[in-house]
N, C-alpha and C positions, 0 to 999 in steps of 0.2 A: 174586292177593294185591295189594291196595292199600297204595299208601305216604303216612302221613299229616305233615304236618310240622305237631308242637306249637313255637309262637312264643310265648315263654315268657322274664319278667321275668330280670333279673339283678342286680336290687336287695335291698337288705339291710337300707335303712331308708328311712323316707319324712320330709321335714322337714314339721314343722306351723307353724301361724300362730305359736307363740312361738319357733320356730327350732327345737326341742327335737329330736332324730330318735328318730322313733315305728321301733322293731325292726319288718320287713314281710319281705316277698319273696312266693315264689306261696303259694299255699293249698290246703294238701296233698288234700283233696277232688275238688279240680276239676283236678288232674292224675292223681289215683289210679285212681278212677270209671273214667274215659273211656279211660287206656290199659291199667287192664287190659279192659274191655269190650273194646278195638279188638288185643291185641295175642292174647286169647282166640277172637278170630272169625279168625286166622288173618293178620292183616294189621301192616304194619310199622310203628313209629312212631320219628321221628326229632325231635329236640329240635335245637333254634335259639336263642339268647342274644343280648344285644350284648356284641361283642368274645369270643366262648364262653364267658362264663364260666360257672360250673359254678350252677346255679338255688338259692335257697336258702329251704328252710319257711321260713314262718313257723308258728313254735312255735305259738303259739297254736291254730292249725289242728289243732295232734296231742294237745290237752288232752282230756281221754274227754269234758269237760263240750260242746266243740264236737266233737265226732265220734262222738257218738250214744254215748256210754260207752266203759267203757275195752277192750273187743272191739274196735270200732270202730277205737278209736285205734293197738291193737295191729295192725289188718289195712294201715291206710295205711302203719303205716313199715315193715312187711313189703312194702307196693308197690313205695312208694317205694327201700326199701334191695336188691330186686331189679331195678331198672329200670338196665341199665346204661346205656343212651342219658344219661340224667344224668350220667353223669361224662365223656361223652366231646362235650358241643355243640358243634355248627356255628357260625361265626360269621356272626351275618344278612347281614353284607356277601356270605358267598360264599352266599347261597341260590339256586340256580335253581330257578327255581317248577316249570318245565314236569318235574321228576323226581318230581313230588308229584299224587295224587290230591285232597286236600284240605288245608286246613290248620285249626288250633283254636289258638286264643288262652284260655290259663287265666287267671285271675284270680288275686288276693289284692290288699293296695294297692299291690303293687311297679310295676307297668304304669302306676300315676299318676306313681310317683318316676320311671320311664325311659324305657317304650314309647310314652309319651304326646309324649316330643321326641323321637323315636328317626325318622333320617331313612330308614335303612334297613327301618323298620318302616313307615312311611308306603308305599316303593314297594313293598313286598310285600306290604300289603293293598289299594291303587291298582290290583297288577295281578290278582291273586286274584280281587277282587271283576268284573274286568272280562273275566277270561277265564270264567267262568259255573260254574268248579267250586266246590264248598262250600266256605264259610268260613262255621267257627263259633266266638263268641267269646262266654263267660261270667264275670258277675259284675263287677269291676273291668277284665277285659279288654279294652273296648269305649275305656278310654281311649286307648288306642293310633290310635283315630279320630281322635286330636285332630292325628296326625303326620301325618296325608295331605295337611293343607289347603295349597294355592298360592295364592298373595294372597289368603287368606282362605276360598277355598271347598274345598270336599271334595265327593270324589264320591259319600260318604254320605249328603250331603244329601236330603232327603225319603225314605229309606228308615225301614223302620219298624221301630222294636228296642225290647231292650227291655238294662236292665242292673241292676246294684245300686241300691235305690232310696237318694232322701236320706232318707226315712224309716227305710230298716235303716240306711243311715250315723248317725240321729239314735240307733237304741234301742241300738248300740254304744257310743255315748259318743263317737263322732270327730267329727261335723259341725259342734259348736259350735268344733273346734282344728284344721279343714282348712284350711287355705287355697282351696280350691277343692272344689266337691263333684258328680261325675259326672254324675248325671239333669240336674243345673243348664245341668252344660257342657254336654256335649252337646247339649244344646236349644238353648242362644244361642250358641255359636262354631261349631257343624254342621248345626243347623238338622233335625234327627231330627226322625220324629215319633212320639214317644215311647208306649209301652204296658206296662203293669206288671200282676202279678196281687196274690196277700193275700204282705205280708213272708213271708221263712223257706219259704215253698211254691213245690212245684217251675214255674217258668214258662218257657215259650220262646215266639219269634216268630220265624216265618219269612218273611223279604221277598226273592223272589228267590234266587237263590245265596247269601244270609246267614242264618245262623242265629243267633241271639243267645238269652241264658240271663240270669233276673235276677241268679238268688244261688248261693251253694256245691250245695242241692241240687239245683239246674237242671244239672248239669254230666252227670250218670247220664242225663238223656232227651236231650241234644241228644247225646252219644256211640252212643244209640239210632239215633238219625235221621239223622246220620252214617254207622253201618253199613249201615243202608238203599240210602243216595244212593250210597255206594262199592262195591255190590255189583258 
């Protein structure tokens, strides 16, 4: 049995360019998918916050119009309200890696509001990435790349991923009121080299030990290929 540690937002809103706070946190898909895939094939999964707090939907994610209808929407907070690791997280400061087979970073915009300055999240994907076991990380997850950097560089640099494009950011309605917008950063404060497939379809890139997913339904095949690597 493999133990997987999901590193996962603890944010509740995200501020935009008019200051406003846009309601965020993870995105019930890209945590639902992958632990039940990983907790089905027999293997453990442990949740990580900053400071523990307890993770929180974003609503939006459980509308039947964003989760394939209202079956859909009925199966995630059936995941979701069975996962007890949710109410019981670790706090990232006390992570030791070496207890963990892999780790996955979910997504929604909360990892822009937190894990993106989150120093504790920079050294656990710094060493993740550099002890050779998978790390996979989907959708808005990837901004948590942005905490690794020391005087400017990260060891992401030249690695090839892929994440939420500004293009899905555009057909939501947010890129024109972000302050900042992920495919953008990424490229110029990390230096990635970036690969996307069509919006809304399922895309992964694997560079190495890294697994990266573009959007919400990228989160089902990188938890595939995770089962795989953790056999």
């Amino acid at each position: 049995m493999a133990k997987i540690l999901f590193v996962m937002t603890g944010a509740t809103y995200w501020v935009l360019k008019d200051g406003t706070r846009h309601a965020t946190g993870y995105w019930a898909e890209e945590f639902a998918a992958p632990y039940k895939a990983i907790t089905e094939a027999g293997h453990e999964v442990l949740v990580a916050t900053p400071n523990g707090v307890t993770p929180n939907v974003d609503m939006m994610s459980l509308r039947p119009s964003m989760a394939g209808g209202e079956e859909g929407a009925l199966e995630l907070e059936a995941i979701i309200r069975s996962a007890e690791v949710m109410r019981r997280p670790l706090q990232l400061s006390n992570v030791r890696l070496e207890d963990y087979d892999a780790v996955y970073l979910p997504g929604g915009h909360g990892p822009m509001a937190d894990l993106s300055l989150d120093a504790d999240v920079g050294r656990i994907l710094t060493a993740q990435l550099a002890s050779g076991k998978p790390l996979a990380i989907v959708c808005h997850g990837p901004a948590a790349m942005l905490a690794t950097r020391i005087h400017g560089e990260s060891p992401f640099k030249g690695y090839r991923i892929t994440c939420f494009t500004d293009e899905e950011e555009e057909a939501v309605g947010l890129a024109s009121r972000a302050t900042w917008l992920l495919e953008t950063e990424l490229k110029d404060k990390i230096g990635i080299e970036f690969s996307r497939g069509e919006i809304w379809k399922p895309y992964m890139v694997e560079d190495r030990n890294l697994i990266t997913g573009q959007n919400p339904h990228s989160a089902a095949i990188l938890a595939e290929r995770l089962l795989e690597l953790v056999k």
